[in-house]
C-alpha positions in Angstrom: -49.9 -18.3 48.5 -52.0 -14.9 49.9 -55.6 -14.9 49.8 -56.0 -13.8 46.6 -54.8 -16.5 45.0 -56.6 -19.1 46.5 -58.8 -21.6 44.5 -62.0 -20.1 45.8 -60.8 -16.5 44.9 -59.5 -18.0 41.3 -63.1 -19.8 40.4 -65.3 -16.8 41.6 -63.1 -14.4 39.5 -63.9 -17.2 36.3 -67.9 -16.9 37.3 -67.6 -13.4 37.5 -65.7 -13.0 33.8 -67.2 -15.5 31.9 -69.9 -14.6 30.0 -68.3 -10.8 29.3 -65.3 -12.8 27.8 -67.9 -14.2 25.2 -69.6 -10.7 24.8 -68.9 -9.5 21.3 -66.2 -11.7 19.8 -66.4 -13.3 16.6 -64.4 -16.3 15.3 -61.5 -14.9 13.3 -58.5 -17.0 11.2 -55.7 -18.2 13.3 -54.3 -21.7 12.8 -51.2 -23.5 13.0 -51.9 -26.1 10.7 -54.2 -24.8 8.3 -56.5 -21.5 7.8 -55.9 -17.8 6.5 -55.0 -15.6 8.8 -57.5 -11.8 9.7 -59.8 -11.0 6.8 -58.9 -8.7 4.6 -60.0 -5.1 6.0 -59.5 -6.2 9.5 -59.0 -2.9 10.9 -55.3 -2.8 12.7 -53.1 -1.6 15.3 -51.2 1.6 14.5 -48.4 3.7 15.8 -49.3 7.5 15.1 -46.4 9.3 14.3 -48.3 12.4 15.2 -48.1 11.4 19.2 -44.3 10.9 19.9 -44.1 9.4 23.2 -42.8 12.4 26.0 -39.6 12.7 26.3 -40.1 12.6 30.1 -41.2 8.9 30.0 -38.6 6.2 30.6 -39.2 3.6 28.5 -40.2 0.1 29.3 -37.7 -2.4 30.3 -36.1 -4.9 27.9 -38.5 -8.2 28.0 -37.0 -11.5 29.0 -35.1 -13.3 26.8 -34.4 -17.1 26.6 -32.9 -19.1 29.0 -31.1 -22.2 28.9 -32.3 -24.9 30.9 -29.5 -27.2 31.9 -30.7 -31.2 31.9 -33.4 -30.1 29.1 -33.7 -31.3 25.8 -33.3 -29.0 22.9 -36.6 -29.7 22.0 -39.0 -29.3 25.1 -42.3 -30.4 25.3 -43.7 -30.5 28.7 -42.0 -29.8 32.1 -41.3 -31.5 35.5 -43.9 -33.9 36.3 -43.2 -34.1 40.0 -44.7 -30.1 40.5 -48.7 -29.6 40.2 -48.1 -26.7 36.8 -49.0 -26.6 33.7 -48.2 -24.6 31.1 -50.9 -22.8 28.8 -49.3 -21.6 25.6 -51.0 -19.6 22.8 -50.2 -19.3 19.0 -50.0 -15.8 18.2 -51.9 -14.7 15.6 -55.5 -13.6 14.4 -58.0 -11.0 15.4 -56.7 -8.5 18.3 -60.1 -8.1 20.0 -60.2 -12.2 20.7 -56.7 -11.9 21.7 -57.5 -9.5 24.3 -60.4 -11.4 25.5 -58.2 -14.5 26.0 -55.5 -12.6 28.2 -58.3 -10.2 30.3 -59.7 -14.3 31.1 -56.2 -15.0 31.8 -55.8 -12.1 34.1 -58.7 -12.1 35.8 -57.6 -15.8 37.3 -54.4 -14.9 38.1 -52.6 -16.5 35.4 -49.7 -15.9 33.2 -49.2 -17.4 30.2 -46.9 -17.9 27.2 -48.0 -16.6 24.0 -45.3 -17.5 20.9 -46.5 -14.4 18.0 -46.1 -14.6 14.6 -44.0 -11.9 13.3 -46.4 -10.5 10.6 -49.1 -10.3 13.0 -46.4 -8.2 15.7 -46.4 -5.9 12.2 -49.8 -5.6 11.8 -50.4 -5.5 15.7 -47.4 -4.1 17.1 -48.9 -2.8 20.4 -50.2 -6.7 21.3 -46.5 -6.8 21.8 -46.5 -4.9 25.3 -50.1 -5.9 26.2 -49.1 -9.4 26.1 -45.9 -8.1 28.4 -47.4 -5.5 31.0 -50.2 -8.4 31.5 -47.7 -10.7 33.3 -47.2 -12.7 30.1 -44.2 -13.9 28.4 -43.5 -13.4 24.5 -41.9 -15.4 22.4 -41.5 -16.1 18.3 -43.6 -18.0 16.1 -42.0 -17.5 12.8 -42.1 -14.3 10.5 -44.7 -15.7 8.1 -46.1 -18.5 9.6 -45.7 -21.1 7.0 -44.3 -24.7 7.4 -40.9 -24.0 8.2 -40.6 -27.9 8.0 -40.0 -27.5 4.1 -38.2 -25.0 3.9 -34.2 -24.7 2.7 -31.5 -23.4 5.4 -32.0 -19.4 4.0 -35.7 -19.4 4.1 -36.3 -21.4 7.3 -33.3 -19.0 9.0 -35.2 -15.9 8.0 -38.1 -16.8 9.2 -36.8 -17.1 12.7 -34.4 -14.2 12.3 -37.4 -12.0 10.8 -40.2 -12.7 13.9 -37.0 -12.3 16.4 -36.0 -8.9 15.1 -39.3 -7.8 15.0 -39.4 -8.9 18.7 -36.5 -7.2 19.4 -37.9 -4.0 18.2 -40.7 -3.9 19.7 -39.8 -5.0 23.3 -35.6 -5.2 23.3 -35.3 -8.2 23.2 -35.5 -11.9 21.2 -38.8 -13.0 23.3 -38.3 -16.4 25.6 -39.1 -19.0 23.5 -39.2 -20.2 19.9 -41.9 -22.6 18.0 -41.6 -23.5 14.5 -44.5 -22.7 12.6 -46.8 -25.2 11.6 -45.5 -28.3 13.0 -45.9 -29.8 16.5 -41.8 -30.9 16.3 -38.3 -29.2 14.7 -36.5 -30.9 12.6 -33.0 -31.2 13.2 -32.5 -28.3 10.8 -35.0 -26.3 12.5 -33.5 -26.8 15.9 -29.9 -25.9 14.4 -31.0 -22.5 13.2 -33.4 -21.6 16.2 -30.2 -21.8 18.2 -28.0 -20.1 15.6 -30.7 -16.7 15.9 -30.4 -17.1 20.0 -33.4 -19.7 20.9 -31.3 -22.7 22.9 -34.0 -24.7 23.5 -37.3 -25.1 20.9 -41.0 -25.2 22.8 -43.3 -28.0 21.5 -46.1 -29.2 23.6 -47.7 -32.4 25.1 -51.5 -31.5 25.0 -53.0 -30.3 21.8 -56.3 -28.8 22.6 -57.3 -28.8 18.7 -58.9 -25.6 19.1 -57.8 -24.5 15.7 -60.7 -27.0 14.3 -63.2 -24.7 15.8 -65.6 -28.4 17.6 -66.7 -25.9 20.6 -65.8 -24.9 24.1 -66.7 -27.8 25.4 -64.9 -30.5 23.1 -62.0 -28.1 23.7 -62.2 -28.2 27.5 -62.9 -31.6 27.2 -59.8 -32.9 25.1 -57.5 -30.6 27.3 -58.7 -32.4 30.4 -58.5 -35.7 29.3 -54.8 -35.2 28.9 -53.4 -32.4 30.9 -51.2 -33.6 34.2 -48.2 -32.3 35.9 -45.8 -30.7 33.8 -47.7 -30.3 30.5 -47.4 -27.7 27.8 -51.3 -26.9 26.9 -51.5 -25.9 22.7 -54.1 -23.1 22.3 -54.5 -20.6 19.6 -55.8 -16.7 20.0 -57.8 -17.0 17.0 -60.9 -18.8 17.6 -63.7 -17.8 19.7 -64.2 -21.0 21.2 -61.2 -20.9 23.0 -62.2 -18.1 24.4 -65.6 -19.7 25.4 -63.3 -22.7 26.8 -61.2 -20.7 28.8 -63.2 -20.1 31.8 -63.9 -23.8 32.3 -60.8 -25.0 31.7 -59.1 -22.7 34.2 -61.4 -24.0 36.3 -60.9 -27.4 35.7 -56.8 -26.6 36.5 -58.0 -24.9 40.0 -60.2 -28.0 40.7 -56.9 -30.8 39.8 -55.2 -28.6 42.1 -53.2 -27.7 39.2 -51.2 -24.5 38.8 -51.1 -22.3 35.1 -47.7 -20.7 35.1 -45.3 -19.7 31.9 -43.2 -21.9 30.4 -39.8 -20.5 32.3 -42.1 -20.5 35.6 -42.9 -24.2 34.8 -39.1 -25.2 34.2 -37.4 -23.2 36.8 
């Protein structure tokens, strides 16, 4: 570990980016289990056609795609608990500006984390894509529509992995690192089946549910996740709500203070 990733370096950075984090965001729609998603007008991310990229330029790599963790379950829900990480993982969807905010916070302590995007959002947002990737992060699929993929038949519940994956695969050449069904902390059988028939072997739940989607405040947010969070766990957070981007700060802290390491979900299992 160099200096600048010492615990001392990690909380002043937090001081230091806290309150410009909260400066100017607004609570915007981005649940898992319940909510619309941006208003309509939201003004969105667009690729001019009119500014062709230079010909000169090479293009960006292809982003990590899964792995296969041998000794894993399909379904995976936290990691080792004999290593001092965690895991933060963020549901992709909802207002760009607050998803910004969330990885600058990120960044600005030295951590990565794992953000699993909703394929209609990727449309609507499709440079999010690389910012989530040239911050350090890793990118993975949430479902095309974001609907519970629980009820769904084999066709629909297929195409909505194929669809977010594809989009994925445009955008960044490749699949992303992780799938998480949509709406539902755990796959069904079904779920699991198809995730690995579209190129996902293993299927990312999570241990510690923050239940930041039900918007309580930073500090009932902060407060849940440190009541639970130990070695090993998968931390549930959503880009959405401006309260998690008012939790942020202390929460990092909180992991610096446990002695605790945020990493990505393939650091945290490798």
């Amino acid at each position: 570990m160099n200096a600048s990733d010492t615990p001392v370096h990690r909380r002043s950075a937090l001081r230091a980016g806290a309150g410009a984090a909260l400066a100017g965001v607004l609570a915007a729609g981005c649940a898992d289990h319940d909510g619309p998603g941006p208003p309509a007008g939201t003004v969105t991310d667009t690729v001019s056609p009119k500014h062709p990229a230079d010909a000169t330029t090479r293009p960006p790599s292809p982003a990590p795609g899964p792995h296969r963790f041998p000794g894993q379950p399909v379904q995976i829900d936290h990691g080792p608990r004999d290593r001092a990480r965690v895991a933060l993982t963020f549901h992709g969807q909802g207002d760009p500006a607050i998803a910004r905010t969330v990885l600058a916070e990120a960044e600005r302590a030295h951590v990565r984390v794992t953000v699993l995007a909703v394929g209609s959002w990727l449309d609507e947002h499709p440079t999010m894509a690389r910012r989530i990737l040239d911050g350090g992060h890793e990118l993975g699929n949430h479902t095309q529509h974001h609907v519970d993929i629980s009820t769904m038949g084999e066709a629909r519940a297929y195409a909505e992995i194929d669809g977010c994956a594809q989009r994925l695969r445009r955008l960044t050449g490749s699949i992303g690192t992780w799938f998480r069904p949509s709406r539902t902390r755990n796959a069904t059988p079904l779920v699991q089946r198809l995730a690995a028939r579209a190129g996902y072997p293993h299927v990312l739940s999570y241990d510690v549910d923050s239940l930041d989607f039900t918007s309580p405040g930073a500090a009932a947010v902060t407060r849940k996740v440190a009541g639970e969070i130990r070695n090993g766990s998968v931390v549930s957070l959503h880009f959405g709500y401006a309260d998690t981007v008012a939790a942020l700060p202390l929460l990092l802290t909180e992991i610096d203070r446990r002695r605790l390491r945020a990493v990505t979900t393939t650091e945290l299992l490798t």
